[in-house]
N, CA, C and O atoms as a GROMACS GRO file, in nm:
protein
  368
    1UNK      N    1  12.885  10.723   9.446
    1UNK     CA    2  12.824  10.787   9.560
    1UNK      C    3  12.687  10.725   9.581
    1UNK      O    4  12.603  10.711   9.493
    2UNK      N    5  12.674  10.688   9.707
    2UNK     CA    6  12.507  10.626   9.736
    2UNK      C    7  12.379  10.737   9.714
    2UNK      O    8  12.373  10.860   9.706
    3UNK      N    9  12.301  10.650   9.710
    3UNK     CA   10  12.192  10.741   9.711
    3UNK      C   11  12.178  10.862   9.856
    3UNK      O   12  12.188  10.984   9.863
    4UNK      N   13  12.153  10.758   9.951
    4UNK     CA   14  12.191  10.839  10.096
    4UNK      C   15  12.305  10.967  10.117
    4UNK      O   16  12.285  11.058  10.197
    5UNK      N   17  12.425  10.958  10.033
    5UNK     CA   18  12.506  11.039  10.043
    5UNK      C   19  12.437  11.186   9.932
    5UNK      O   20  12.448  11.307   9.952
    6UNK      N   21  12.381  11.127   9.840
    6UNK     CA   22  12.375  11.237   9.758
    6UNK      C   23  12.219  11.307   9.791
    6UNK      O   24  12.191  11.408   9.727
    7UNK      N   25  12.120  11.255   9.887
    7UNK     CA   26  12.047  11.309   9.949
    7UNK      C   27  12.061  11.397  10.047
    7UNK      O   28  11.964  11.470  10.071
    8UNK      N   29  12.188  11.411  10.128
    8UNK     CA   30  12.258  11.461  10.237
    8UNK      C   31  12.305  11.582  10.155
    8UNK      O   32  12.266  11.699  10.159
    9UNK      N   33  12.399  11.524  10.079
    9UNK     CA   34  12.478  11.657   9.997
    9UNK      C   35  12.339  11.746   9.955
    9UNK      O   36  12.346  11.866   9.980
   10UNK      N   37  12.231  11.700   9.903
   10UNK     CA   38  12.122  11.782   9.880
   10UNK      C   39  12.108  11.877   9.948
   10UNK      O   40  12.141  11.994   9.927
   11UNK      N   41  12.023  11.797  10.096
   11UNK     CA   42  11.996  11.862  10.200
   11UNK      C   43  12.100  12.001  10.268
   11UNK      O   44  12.063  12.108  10.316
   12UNK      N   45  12.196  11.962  10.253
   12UNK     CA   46  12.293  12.033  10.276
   12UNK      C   47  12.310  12.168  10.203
   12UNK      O   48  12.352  12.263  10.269
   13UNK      N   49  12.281  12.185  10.065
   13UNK     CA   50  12.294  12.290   9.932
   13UNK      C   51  12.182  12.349   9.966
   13UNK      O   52  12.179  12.468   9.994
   14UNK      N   53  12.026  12.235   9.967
   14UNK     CA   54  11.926  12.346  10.006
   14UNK      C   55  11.900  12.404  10.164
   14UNK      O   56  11.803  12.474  10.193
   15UNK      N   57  11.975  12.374  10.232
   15UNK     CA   58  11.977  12.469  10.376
   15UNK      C   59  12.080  12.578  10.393
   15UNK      O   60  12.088  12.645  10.496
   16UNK      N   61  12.193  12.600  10.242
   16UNK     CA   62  12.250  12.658  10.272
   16UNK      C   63  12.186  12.804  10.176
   16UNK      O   64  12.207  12.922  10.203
   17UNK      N   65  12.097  12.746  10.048
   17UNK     CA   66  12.042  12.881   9.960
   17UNK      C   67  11.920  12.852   9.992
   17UNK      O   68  11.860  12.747  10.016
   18UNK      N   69  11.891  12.967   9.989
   18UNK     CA   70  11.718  12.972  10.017
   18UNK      C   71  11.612  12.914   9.918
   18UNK      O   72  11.660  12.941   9.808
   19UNK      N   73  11.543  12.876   9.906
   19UNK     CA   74  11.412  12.778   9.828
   19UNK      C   75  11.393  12.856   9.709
   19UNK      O   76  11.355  12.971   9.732
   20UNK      N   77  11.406  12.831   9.607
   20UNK     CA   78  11.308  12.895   9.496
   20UNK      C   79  11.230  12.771   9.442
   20UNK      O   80  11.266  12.653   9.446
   21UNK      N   81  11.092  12.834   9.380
   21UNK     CA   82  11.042  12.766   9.288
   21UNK      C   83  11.065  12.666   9.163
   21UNK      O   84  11.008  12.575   9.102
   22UNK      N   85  11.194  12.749   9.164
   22UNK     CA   86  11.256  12.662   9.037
   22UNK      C   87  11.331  12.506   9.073
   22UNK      O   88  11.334  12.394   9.022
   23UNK      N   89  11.377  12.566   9.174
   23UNK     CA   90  11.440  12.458   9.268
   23UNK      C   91  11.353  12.302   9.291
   23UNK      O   92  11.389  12.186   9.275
   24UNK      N   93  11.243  12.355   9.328
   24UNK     CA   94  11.194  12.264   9.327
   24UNK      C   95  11.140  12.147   9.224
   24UNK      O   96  11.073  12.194   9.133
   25UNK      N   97  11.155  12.025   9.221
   25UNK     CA   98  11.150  11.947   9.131
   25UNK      C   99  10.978  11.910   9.081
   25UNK      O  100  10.907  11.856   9.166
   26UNK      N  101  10.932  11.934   8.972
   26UNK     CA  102  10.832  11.927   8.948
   26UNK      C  103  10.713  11.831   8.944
   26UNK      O  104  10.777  11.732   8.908
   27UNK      N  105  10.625  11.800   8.950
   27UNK     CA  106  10.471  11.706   8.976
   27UNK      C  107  10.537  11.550   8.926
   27UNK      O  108  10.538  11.466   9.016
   28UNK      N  109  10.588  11.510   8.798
   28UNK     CA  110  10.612  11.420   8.765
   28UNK      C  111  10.751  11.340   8.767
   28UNK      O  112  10.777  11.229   8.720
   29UNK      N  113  10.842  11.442   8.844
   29UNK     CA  114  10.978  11.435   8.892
   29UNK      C  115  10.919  11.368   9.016
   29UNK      O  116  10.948  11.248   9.023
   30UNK      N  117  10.859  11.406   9.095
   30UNK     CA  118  10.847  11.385   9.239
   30UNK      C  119  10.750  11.267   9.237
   30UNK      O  120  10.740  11.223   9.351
   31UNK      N  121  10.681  11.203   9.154
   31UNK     CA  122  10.591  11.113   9.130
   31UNK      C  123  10.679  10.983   9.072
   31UNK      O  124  10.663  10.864   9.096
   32UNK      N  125  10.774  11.045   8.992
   32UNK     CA  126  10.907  10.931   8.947
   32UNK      C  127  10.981  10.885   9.075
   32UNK      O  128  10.989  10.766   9.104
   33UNK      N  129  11.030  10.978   9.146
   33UNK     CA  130  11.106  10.942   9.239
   33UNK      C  131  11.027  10.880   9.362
   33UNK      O  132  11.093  10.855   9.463
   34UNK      N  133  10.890  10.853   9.362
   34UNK     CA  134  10.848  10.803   9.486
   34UNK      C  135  10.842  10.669   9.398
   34UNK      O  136  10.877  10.567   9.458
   35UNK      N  137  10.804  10.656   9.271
   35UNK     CA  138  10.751  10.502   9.220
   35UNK      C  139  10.903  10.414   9.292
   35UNK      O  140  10.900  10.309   9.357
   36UNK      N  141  11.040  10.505   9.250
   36UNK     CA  142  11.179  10.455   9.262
   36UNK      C  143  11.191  10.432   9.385
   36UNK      O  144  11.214  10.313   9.405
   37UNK      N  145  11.184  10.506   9.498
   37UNK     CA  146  11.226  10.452   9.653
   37UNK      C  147  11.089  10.336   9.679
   37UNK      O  148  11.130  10.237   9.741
   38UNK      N  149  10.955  10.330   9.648
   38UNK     CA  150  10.884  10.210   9.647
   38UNK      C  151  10.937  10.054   9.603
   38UNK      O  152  10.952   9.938   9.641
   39UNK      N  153  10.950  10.126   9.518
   39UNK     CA  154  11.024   9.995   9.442
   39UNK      C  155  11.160   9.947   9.517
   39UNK      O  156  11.198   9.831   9.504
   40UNK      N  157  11.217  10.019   9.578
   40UNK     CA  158  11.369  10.020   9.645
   40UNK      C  159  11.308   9.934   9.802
   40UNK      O  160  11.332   9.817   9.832
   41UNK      N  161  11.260   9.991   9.850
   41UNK     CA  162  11.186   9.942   9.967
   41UNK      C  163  11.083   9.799   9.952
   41UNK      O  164  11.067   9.716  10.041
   42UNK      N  165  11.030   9.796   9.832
   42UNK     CA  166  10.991   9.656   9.841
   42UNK      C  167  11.068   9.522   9.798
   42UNK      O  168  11.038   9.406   9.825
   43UNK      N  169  11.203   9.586   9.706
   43UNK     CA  170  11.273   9.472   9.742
   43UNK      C  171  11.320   9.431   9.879
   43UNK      O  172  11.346   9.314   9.910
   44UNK      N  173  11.329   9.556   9.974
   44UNK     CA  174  11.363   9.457  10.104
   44UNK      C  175  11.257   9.414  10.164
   44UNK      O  176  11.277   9.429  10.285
   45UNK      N  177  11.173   9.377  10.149
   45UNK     CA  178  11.064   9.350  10.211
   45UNK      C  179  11.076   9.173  10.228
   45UNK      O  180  11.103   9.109  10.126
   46UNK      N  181  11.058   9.106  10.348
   46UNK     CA  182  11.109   9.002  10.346
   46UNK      C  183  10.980   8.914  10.306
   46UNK      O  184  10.954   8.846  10.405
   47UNK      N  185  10.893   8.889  10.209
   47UNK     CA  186  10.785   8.842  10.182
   47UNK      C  187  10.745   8.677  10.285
   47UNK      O  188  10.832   8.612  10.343
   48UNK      N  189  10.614   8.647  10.284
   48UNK     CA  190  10.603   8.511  10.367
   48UNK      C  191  10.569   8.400  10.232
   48UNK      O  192  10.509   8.402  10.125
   49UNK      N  193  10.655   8.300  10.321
   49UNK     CA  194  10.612   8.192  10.225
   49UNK      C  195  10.495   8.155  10.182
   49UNK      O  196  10.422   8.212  10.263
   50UNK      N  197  10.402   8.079  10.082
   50UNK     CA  198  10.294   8.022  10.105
   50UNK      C  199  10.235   7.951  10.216
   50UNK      O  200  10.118   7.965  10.252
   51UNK      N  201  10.316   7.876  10.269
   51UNK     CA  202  10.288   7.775  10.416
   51UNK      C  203  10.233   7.921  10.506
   51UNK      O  204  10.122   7.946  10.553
   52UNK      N  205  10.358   7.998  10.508
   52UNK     CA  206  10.318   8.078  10.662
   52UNK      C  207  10.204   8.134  10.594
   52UNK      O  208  10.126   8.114  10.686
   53UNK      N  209  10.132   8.189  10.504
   53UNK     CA  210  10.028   8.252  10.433
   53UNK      C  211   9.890   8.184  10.493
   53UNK      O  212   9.794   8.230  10.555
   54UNK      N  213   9.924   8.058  10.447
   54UNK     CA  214   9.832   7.969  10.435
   54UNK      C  215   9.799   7.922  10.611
   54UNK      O  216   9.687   7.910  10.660
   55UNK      N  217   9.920   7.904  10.674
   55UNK     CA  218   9.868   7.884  10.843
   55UNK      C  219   9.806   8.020  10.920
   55UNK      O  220   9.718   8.047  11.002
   56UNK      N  221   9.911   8.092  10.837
   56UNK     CA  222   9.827   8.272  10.928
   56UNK      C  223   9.651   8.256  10.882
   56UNK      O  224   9.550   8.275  10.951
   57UNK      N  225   9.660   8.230  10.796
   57UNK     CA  226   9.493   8.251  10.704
   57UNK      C  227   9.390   8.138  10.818
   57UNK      O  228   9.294   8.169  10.888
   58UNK      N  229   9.441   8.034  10.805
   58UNK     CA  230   9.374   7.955  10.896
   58UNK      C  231   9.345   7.979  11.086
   58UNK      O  232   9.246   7.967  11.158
   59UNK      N  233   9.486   8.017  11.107
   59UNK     CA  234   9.459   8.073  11.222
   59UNK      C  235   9.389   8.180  11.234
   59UNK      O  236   9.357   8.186  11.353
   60UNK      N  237   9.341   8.282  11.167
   60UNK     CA  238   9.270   8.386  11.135
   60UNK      C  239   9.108   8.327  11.146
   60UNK      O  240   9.023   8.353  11.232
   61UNK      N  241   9.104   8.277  11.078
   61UNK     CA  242   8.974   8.136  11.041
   61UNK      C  243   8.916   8.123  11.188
   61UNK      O  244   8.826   8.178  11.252
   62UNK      N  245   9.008   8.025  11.211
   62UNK     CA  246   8.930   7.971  11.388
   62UNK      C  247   8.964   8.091  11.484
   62UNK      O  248   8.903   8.079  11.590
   63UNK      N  249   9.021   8.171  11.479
   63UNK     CA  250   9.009   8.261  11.593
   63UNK      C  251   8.889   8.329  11.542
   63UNK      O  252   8.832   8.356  11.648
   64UNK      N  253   8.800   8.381  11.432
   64UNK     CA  254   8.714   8.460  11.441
   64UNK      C  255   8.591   8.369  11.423
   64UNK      O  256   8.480   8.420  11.424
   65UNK      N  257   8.608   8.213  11.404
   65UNK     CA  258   8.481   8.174  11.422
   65UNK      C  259   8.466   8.117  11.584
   65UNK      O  260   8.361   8.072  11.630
   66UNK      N  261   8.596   8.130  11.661
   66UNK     CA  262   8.616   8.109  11.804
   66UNK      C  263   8.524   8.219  11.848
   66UNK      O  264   8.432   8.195  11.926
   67UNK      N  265   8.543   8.320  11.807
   67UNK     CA  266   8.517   8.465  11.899
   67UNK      C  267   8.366   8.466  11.856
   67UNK      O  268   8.294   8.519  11.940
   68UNK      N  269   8.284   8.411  11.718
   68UNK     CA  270   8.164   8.441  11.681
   68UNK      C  271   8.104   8.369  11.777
   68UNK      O  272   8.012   8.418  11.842
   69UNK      N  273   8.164   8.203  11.805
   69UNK     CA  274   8.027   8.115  11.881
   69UNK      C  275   8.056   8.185  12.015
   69UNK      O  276   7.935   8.197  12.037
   70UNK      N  277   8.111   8.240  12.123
   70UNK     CA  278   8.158   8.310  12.253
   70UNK      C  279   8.073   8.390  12.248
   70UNK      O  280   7.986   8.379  12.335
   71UNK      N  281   8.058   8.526  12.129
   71UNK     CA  282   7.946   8.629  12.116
   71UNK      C  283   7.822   8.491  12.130
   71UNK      O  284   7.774   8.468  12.241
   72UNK      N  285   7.790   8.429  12.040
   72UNK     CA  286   7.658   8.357  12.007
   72UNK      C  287   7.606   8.322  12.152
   72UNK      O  288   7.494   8.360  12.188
   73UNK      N  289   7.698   8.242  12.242
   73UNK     CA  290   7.700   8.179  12.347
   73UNK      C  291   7.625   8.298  12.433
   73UNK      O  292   7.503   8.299  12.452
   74UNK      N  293   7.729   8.410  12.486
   74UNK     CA  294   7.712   8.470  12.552
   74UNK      C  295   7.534   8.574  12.548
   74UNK      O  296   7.463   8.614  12.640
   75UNK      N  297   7.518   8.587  12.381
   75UNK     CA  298   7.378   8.646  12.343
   75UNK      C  299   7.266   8.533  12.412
   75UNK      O  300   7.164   8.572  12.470
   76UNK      N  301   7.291   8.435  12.402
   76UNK     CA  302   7.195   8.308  12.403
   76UNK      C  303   7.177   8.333  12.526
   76UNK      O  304   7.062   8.357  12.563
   77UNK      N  305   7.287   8.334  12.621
   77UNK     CA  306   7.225   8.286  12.799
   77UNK      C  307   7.159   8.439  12.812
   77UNK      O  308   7.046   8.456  12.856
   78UNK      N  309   7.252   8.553  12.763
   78UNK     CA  310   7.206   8.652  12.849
   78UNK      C  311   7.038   8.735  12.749
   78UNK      O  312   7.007   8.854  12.757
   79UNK      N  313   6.977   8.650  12.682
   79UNK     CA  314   6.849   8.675  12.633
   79UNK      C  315   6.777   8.591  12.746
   79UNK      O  316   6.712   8.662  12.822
   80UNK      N  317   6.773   8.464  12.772
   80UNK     CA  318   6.738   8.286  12.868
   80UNK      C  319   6.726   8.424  12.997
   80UNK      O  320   6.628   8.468  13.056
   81UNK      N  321   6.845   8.454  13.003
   81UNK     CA  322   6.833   8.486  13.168
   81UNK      C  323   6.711   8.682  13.161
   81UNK      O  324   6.625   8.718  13.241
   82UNK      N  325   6.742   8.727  13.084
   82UNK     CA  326   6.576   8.884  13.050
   82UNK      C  327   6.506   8.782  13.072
   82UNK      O  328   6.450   8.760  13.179
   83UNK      N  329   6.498   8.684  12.939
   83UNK     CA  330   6.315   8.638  12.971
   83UNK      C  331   6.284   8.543  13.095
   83UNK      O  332   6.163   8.520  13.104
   84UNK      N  333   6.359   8.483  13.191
   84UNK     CA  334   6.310   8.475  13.290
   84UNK      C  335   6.310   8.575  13.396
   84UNK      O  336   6.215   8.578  13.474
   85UNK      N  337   6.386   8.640  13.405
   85UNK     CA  338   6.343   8.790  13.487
   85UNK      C  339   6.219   8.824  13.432
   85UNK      O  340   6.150   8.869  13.523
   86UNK      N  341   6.150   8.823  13.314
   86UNK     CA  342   6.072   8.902  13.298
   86UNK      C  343   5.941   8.810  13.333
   86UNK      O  344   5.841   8.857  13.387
   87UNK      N  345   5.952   8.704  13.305
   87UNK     CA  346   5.846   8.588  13.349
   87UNK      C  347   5.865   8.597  13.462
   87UNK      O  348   5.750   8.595  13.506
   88UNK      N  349   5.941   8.607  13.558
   88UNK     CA  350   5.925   8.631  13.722
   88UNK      C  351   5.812   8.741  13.720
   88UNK      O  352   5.693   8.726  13.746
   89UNK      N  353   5.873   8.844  13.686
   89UNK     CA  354   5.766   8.944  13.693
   89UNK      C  355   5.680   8.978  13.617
   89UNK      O  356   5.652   9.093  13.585
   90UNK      N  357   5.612   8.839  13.566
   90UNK     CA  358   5.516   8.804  13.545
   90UNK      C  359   5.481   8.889  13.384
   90UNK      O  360   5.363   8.886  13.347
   91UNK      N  361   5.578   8.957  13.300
   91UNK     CA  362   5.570   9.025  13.192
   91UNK      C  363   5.592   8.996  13.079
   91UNK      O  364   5.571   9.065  12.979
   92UNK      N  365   5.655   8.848  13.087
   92UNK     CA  366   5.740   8.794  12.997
   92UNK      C  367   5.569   8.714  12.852
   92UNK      O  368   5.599   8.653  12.750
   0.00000   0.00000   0.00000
């Protein structure tokens, strides 16, 4: 019987008797069984190669030193363009 089936059959027993305390599976039961479906779930996990690791990382790289000089750029003119407004009016 799969796991899935015997979670169902569960579900099924506890919707048909009402909840007790006892019923419920205790602090280190429920701490076992999450380490187990983790572990179940990260084998399917389709991991990335080193290459794709290594190109994502780089592309990561130049897009945020792309976006820093754009901020830099954009700080630079729009300080150039206050202080001549302000030297117009003669404050600068």
């Amino acid at each position: 019987m799969s796991e899935q089936e015997k979670q169902l059959e569960t579900t099924k027993e506890t919707k048909d008797k009402p909840a007790k305390k006892k019923d419920k599976p205790g602090f280190f039961a429920r701490v076992a069984r999450w380490f187990r479906e983790m572990k179940s779930e990260l084998k399917k996990v389709q991991w990335p190669t080193w290459k794709q690791t290594w190109n994502n990382t780089l592309t990561v790289i130049v897009c945020v030193i792309l976006i820093g000089l754009f901020i830099w750029v954009f700080d630079w003119v729009a300080h150039n363009v206050v202080m001549a407004l302000l030297n117009l009016a003669g404050k600068g």
